[in-house]
N, C-alpha and C positions, 0 to 999 in steps of 0.2 A: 610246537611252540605255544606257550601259554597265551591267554587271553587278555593278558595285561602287557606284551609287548604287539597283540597283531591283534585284531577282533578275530573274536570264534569262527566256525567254519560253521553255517548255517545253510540249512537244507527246506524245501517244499515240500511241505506233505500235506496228501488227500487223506481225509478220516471219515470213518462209516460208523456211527452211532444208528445203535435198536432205538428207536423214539421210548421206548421205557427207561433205557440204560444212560439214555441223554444227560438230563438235570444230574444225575449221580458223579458220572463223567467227568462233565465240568466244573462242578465242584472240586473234584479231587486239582484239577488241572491249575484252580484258581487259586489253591491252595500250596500247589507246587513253582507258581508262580515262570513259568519256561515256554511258554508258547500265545505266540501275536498271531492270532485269527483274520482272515480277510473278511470282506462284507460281499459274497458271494450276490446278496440282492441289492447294488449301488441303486435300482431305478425304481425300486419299492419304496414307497410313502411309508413311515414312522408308524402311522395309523391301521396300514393296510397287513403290516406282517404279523405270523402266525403267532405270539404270545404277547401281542399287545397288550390284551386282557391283564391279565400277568402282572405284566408292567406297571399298568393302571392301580393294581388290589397293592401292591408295593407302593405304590405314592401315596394311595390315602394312608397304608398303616404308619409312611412316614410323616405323611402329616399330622397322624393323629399322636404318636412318638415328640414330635415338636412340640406339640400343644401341653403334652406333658411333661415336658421337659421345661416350656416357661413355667407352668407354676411352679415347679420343684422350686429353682430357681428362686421364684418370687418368696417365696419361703425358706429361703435360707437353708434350704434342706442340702447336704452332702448328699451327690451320686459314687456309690460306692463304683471303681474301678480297679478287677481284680490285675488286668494287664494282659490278662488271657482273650483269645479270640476262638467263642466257641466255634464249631462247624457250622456248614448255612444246614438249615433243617429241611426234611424232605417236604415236597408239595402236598403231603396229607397234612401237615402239622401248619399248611397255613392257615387255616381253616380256624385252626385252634386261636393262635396269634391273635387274627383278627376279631375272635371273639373276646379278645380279651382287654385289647383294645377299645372294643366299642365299648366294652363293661365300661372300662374305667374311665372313656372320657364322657360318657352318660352321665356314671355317677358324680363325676365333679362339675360337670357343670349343671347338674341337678343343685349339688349341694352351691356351687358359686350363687345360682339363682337364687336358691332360700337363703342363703344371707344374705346377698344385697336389701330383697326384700325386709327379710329382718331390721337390716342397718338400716334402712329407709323409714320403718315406725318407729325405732327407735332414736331416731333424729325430732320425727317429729313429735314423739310423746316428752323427751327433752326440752324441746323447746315450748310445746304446752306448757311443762312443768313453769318455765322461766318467763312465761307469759302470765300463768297467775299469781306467781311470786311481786312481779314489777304491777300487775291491777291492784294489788293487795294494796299497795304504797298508793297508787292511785287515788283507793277508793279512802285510805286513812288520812288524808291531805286534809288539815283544818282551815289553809290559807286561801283566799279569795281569788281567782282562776277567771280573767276574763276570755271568753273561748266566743269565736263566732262558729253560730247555730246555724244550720242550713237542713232540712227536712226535702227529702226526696220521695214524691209520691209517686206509684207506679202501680200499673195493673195488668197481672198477668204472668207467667212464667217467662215468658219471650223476654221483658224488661228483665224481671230477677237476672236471668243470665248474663245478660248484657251489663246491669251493674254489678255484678261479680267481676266478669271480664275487666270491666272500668278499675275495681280495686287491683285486679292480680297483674293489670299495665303500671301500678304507684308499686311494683312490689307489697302489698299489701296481703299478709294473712290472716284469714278468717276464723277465728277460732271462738265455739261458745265460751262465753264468760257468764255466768248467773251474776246478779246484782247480789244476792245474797249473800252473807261474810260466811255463814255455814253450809251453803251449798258450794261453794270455792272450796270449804275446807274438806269438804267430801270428794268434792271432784279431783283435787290435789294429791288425793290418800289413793285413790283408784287409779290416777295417773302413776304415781308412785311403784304402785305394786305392781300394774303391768309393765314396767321399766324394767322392775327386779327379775318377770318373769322373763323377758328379753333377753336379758345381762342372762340366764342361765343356758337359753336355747341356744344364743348365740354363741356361746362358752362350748355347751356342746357339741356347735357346727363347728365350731373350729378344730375342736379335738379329733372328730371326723374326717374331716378334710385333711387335719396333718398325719393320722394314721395312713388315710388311703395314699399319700404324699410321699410317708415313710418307707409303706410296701414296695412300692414301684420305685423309688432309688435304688434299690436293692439289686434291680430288674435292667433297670432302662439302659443301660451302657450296653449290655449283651443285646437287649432287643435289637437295638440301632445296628448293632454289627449284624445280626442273624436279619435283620430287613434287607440291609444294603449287601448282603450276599446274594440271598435272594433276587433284587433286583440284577446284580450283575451277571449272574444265571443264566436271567430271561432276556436281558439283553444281547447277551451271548450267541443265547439259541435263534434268537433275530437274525442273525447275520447270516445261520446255515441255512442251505437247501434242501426240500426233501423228495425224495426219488419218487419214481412214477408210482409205488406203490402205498406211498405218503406211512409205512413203515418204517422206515429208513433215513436220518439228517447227515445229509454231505458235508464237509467241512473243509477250509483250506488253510493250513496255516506253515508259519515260519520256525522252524524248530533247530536248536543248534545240536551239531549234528554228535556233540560227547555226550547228550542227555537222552539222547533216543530211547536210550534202557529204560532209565529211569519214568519218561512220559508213560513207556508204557506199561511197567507195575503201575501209576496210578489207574490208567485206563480199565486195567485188571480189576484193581481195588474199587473201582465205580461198578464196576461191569456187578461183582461180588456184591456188592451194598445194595443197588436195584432190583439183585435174583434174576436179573437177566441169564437165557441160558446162552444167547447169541456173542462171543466175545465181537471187541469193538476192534476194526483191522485199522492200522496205520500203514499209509505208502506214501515211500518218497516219491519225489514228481520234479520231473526235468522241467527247467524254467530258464528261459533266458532274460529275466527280471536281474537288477541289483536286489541280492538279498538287505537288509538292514542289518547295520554296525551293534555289535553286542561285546561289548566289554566289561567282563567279569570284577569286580572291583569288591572291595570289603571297606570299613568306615575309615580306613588311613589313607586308601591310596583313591577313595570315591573324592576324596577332593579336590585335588590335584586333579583329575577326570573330567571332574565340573566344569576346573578351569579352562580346561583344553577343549569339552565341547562347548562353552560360551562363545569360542572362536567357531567352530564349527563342527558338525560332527564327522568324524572319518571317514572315508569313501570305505567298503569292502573289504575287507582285508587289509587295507595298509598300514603301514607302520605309524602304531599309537606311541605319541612322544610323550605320554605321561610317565609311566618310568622313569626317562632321562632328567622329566623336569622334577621330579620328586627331589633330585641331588644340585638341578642346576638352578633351578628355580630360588630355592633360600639362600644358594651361596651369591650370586649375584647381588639378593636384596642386598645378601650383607657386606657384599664391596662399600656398596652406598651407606650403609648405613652399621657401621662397624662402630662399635664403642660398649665396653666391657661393660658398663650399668645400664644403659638404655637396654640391651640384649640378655641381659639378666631380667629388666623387670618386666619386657616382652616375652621369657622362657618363664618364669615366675608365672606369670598371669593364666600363658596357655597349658602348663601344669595342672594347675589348680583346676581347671575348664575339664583335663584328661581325667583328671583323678574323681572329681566331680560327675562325670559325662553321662553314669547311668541314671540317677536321680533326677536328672536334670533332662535326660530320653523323654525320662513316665511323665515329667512335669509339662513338657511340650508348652512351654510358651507363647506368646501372641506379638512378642515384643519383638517387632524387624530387624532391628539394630542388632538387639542380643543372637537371634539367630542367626546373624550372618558371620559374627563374631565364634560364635561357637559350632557351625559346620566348619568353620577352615581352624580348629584347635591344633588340629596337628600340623598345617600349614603354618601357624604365627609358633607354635613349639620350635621347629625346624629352623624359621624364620630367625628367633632368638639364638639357637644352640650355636647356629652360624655368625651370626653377630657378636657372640661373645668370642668365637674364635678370630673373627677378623680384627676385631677390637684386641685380641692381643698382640697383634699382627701389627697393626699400628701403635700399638701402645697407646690406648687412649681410654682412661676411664674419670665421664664425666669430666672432658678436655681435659684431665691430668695426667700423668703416666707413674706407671708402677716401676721400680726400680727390685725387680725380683732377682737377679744374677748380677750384679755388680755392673758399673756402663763400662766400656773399652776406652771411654776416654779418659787422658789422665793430664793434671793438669803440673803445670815444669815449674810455672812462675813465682815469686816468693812470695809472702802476706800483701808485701806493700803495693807491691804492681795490680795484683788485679782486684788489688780495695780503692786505688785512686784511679783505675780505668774501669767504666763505665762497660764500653763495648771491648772486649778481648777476641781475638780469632783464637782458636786452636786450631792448627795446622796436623791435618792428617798424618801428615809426614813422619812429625817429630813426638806431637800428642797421641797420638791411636796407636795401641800393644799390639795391634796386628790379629787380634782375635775377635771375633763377631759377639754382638750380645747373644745372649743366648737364646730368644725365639722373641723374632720382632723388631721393633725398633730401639734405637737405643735410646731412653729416657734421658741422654745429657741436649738431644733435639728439643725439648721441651723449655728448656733456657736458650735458645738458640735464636739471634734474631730472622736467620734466614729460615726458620723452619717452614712456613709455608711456599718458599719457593722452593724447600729439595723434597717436601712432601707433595706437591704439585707434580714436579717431576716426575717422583717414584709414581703416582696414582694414575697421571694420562699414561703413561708409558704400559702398564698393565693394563688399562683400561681396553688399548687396544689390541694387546696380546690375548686377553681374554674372551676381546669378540673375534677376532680372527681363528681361535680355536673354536669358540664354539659356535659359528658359520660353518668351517671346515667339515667338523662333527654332520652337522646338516646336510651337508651335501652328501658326505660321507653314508648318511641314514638312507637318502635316497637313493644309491646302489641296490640296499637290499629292496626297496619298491621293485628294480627294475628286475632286480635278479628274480624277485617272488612270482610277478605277473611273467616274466621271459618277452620284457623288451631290449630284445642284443641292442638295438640300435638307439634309442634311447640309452645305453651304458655307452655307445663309443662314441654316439655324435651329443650328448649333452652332461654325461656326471666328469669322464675323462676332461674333457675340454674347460667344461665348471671348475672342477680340482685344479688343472692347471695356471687357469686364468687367475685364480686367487691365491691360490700357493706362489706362485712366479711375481705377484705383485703383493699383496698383503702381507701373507705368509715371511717374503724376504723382508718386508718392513718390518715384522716383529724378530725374528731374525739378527737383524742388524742391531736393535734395540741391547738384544742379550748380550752380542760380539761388543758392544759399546761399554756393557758394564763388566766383560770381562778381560777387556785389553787395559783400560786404562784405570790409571791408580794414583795415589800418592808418590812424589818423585823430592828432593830435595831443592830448595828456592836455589842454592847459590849454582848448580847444577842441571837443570830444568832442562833447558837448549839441545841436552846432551841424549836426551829422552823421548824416543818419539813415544811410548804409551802416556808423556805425561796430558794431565787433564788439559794444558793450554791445546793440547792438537789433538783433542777429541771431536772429531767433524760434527755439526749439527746434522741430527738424522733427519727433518724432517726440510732443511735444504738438500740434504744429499739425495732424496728418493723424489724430489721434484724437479732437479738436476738429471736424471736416471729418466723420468719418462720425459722428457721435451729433449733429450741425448745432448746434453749441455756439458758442458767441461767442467769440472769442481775444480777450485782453486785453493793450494795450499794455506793454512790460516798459517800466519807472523810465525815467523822463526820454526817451519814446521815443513817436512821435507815433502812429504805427500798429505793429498786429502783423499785419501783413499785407506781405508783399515785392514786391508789383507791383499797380496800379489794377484793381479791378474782382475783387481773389481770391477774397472770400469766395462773390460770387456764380455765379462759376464753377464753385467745388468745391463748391456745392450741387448744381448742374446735373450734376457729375461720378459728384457719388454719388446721384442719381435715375435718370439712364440707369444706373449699373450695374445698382442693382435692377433696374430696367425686363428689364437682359438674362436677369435669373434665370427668370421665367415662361417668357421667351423660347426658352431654354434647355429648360425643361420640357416645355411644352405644344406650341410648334413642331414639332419634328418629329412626335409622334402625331399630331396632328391632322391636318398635310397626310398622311400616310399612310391616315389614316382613312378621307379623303376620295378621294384616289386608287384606294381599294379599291371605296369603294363608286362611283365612276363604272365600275368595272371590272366590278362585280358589276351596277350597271342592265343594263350593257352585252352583258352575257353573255344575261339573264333576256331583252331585247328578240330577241337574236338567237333563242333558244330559239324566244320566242312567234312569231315571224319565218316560221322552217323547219315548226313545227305549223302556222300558213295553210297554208301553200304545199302542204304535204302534206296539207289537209284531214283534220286530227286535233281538229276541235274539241270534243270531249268532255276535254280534256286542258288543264289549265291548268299550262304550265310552270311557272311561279313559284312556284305552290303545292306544288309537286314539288321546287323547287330551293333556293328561298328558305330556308327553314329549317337544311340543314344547310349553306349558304350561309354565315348568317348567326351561326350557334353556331361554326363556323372562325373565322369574322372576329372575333370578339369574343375571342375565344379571345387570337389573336394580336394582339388592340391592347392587350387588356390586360398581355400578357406586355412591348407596347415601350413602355408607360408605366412600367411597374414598371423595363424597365432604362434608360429613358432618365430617371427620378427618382433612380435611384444614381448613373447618370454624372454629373447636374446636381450635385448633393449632393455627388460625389465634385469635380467640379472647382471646383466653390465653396470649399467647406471649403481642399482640396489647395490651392487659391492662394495662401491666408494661411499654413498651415502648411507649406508649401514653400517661400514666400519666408522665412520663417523660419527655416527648412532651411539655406537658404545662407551663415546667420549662422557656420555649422562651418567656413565659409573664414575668419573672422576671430579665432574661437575656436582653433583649431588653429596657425593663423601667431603668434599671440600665445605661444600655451605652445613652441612651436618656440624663438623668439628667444628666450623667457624660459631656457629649459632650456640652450640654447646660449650665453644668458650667466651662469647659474648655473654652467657646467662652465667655464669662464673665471674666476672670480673663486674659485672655490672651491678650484680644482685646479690649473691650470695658473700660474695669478698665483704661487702658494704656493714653486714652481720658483724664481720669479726674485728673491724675498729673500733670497738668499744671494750674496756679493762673493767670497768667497776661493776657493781651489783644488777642493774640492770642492763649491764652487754649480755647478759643468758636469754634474757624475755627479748630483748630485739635480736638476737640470734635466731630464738625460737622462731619468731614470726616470718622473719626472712626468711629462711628456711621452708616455713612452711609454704609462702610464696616463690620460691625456687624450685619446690616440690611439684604444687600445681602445675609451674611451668615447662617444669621439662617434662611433666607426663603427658602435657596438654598439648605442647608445642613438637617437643622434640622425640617425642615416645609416637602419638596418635596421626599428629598432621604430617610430620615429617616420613614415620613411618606408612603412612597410607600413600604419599607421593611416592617414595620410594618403591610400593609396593606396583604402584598403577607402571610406572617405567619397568619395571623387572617384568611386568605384562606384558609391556610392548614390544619389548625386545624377544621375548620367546613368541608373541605374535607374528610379528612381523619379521622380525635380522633372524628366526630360528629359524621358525618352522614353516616359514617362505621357499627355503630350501629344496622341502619333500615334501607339505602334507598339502594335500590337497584340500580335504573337508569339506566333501560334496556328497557325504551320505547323511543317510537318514537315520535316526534313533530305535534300538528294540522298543518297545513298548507290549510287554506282553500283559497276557492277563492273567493278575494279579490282585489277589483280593490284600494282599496289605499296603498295596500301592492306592488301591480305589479307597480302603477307609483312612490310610493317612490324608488322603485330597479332601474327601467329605470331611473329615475331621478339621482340616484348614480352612474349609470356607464357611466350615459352620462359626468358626474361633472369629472370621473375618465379619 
């Protein structure tokens, strides 16, 4: 059985790496992406194991890869990314790396140094310049300037500094100024020219700087990957242990058990690339550990997957309900949320997302929203494709209905009768041709005053036929658990007795729902009495199945011979609801009991064998039982009463959960209701408003309408409505599904994987 209906079968293996062949190895492994390494040294310090080092020379070149990567950045510079991920490079070529790294962050922050520097006299020779510009004006002032004089005399350097410090506390800059008009003009021309010289150096540091800028874009994508393999290498090699002759690193890892081939041509292929002459041995290794859940998935059905481990991940081997929900998961939504345009421009949207999806890979976003939108593309695809199906089903596009096959109803009355009546019935009887529209509802509902009470009807009525089936389903699933693991008793004291308990009661409530709309029909008014299928003595089902469990006597309605729809009901749905009881004990006490029992054959069996081996050794001063039996029998008691206690919550839980889970499903009818309603509230309120206008300007207030109708159904009835929608279609395959069977007490594969490690590094660099 494949991997997308069970998780993989996953195996323990011990691995023996040549410490030369090691790094080659792992490479290949990380690149093959299929095996989850244990950490053989949990009580070793980070610090203390054997390729710290290592470690260490990978963080500065990532730091020093950062630093280069801001300037790029700052400059506007394009990092070319080919999309390729080259190989990690062997441990001689770090050597290289780092040499080259060091070059280049020397040389830029040499070159960063020498311009600031530059920038710094070039500020100030600017503002000299604009200093003896404004003295010029100064000194050319013919107007009368009364200024207070203050003369400060001092003696000694100690003072000079101190009244320097005194000006640079006023902001005050000191700059020669000569009194002379021609020595200003000379000093101006030399300020001048060194400015010019500036403007040139600096012109050339830049050029410098963006050369060396340009080289390294070219570069730095691949660095970053060939660093961060490297590190994951060495972290790797951290985790293994190495044998007494420190030649040797021991390994322990989780491997599933159809790639074994495959692990080991890579193994090979390391072993070859090293020149190692020692191949590298793989062995499996008995463990009585849970292995971890590995579920094989590709970019359609990894959604879906997501969804299922958000709730939790799969125990072992059991049965994974993404499959089932791939089919039941969208048609659900689209109970709720059914309507021919809303589900077009949700299939529309996620389309464009599919058809778009590789571009939009390489582009790898930052934008939350968008990616969450566009991991579930093929979810909200589905999502639509079924919505426009149910939407036909109801007939309903954009609250209007399409009239594709002609309606079955016909109407008898002459012009004048139903232009001076207002409200008209058509009577089934004498109006309906007796032949069905042809897929869906009939669009003459649509003028119908009672349409939301027979569309009400129709919608609970399925609502709960469709969680009663897909409960059933559930339960159903969890057979094959029992059957895979080989718990007989578990199949006759909990799936048997589940099946029955809900089939004998839910089950016949959906049931009778069907027998209701296939006994009763149109009958003639003046003749009616004469007709037990007529609609007047159609029993309410959901008084009849509450009459059924409290063994209440149902009472014929008016003019109507029995309340009973077929020979022999009432006595049946006695019998129905006594087996159900029956199954609750069954439920209960079942499995403890045979466990009980089973133990304690186990436990005679033991005590015999004990008293057995004392004959035979002539130890008779030594009564086994008495020796054994006590703490024997304090474990066992211990553990039955812990599997009464959970097997009375699980009883309790799935008794209860029945009713209030089919109850549950009533949200598919509640939500399809407010859906159609909201989408014809935005139709009559808003859109209609547009088209009472005749003259020239009805098109522009058309227009505009419209274009606020537009907003609103994509805002209101597309995004919010569909996301409610979506969250309840959650809950129900959470909860009323997969409550059932799934357990979801394992744990996740997590192998190593180098496009797993640079997609993470990649996101938190983005972050």
């Amino acid at each position: 059985m494949g991997s997308l209906f069970r998780s993989e079968e996953m195996t323990l293996c011990q691995m023996f790496l040549q410490s030369e062949a090691a790094y080659a190895c792992v490479s290949e492994l990380g690149e093959l992406g299929l095996i989850q390494f244990r950490d053989l040294n949990p009580d070793v310090n980070a610090f203390q194991r054997k390729f710290v080092n290592e470690v260490r020379r990978c963080d500065e070149m990532e730091r020093k890869l950062r630093y280069l990567e801001k300037e790029i950045k700052k400059d506007a510079i394009l990092m070319h990314d080919t999309g390729e991920s080259p190989e990690a490079p062997q441990p001689r070529e770090m050597i290289d790396l780092e040499a080259t790294f060091e070059k280049l962050e020397n040389e830029l922050r040499e070159v960063n140094q020498n311009a600031e520097a530059l920038k710094r006299n070039f500020l100030e020779l600017t503002e000299l310049k604009h200093i003896l510009r404004k003295t010029q004006v100064f000194f050319d002032e013919g107007d009368r300037v009364f200024k207070s004089v203050f003369i400060i005399f001092f003696q000694g350097d100690q003072l000079k500094t101190r009244v320097k410090k005194i000006c640079e506390g006023f902001r005050a800059t000191l700059y020669p100024c000569p009194e002379a008009p021609a020595d200003r003009r000379e000093m101006a021309m030399g300020v001048m020219t060194r400015i010019e010289d500036l403007n040139t150096v600096l012109g050339q540091t830049q050029d410098h700087r963006h050369r060396v800028l340009v080289a390294a874009a070219k570069n730095v994508k691949n660095w970053f990957i060939k660093v961060r393999k490297i590190k994951a290498i060495y972290h790797t090699l951290n985790l293994f242990n190495l044998d007494v002759t420190q030649k040797c690193l021991i390994a322990e890892c989780w491997v599933p058990v159809m790639d074994i081939e495959t692990i080991q041509l890579a193994l090979r292929r390391g072993t070859e690339r090293s020149g190692s002459s020692v191949p590298t041995i793989l062995n499996r290794m008995d463990s009585t550990e849970d292995p971890p859940t590995y579920n094989r998935t590709n970019k359609f059905t990894g959604a879906f997957q997501n969804l299922i481990d958000a709730y939790g991940v799969a125990s072992y081997r059991e049965v994974n309900p993404a499959p089932y929900t791939i089919i039941t998961f969208p048609f659900l939504f689209a109970v709720m949320f059914g309507d021919i345009g809303h589900g077009l421009i949700m299939f529309l949207f996620a389309a464009w997302m599919v058809l778009r999806e590789k571009p939009y890979l390489a582009k790898k976003s930052t934008n939350e929203i968008w990616n969450i939108f566009f991991a579930g593309r093929y979810i909200i695809l589905l999502m639509g494709i079924f919505s426009v199906y149910t939407g036909f089903i109801y007939n309903d596009f954009f609250s209007k209905s399409l009239n594709l096959f002609g309606s079955s109803w016909k109407v008898h009355f002459n012009e004048s009768t139903y232009l001076n009546n207002k409200n008209i019935q058509l009577h089934p009887y004498y109006n309906y041709d007796g032949t069905p529209y042809g897929f869906g509802l009939d669009p003459v509902w649509q003028l119908a005053e009672n349409k939301i009470v027979f569309t009400n009807a129709f919608k609970m009525k399925i609502s709960i036929i469709f969680g009663v089936l897909h409960m059933l389903f559930g339960v159903g699933l969890s057979l094959w658990n029992h059957a895979y693991f080989k718990k007989q008793i578990s199949i006759y004291c909990e799936f048997i007795p589940q099946v029955i308990f809900l089939s004998f009661l839910f089950l016949y409530l959906a049931f009778l729902m069907i027998l209701k709309w296939m006994l009763y029909g149109p009958v003639p008014d003046d003749d009616a009495a004469n007709f037990p299928s007529s609609p007047a003595c159609a029993p309410p089902i959901l008084i009849m199945f509450i009459n059924m469990i409290l063994f209440k006597d149902s009472e014929p309605l008016l003019n109507c011979v029995s309340p009973f729809m077929y020979f022999g009901q009432n006595g049946i749905q006695r019998l129905l609801v006594l087996v159900a009881v029956a199954c609750i004990p069954w439920m209960l006490l079942g499995k403890p009991i045979s466990i009980m029992k089973e133990q304690k054959q186990e436990h005679q069996l033991l005590a015999n064998n004990h008293a057995n081996a004392a004959g035979e050794n002539g130890d008779a001063g030594v009564n086994p039982q008495v020796a054994v039996t006590p703490v024997a029998s304090k474990h066992e008691e211990h553990d039955i009463g812990e599997i009464f206690i959970h097997q009375g919550i699980h009883t309790i839980e799935y008794v209860l959960g029945s009713v209030s889970h089919t109850a549950s499903y009533l949200r598919l009818w509640a939500l399809s209701l407010a859906h159609a309603q909201l989408s014809e509230v935005l139709w009559h309120m808003v859109l209609r408003n547009g088209l009472i206008y005749e003259s020239w300007y009805g098109g522009i207030v058309l227009w505009m309408i419209f274009a606020l109708w537009a907003v609103l159904t994509v805002a209101i009835l597309v995004l919010m409505e569909g996301l409610s929608a979506f969250l309840h279609t959650l809950r129900l395959h959470w909860v009323e599904f997969q409550s059932k069977f799934y357990m979801g007490q394992g744990y996740a594969f997590t192998p190593f994987s180098f496009e797993v490690i640079l997609e993470t590094a990649a996101a938190s660099t983005d972050d």
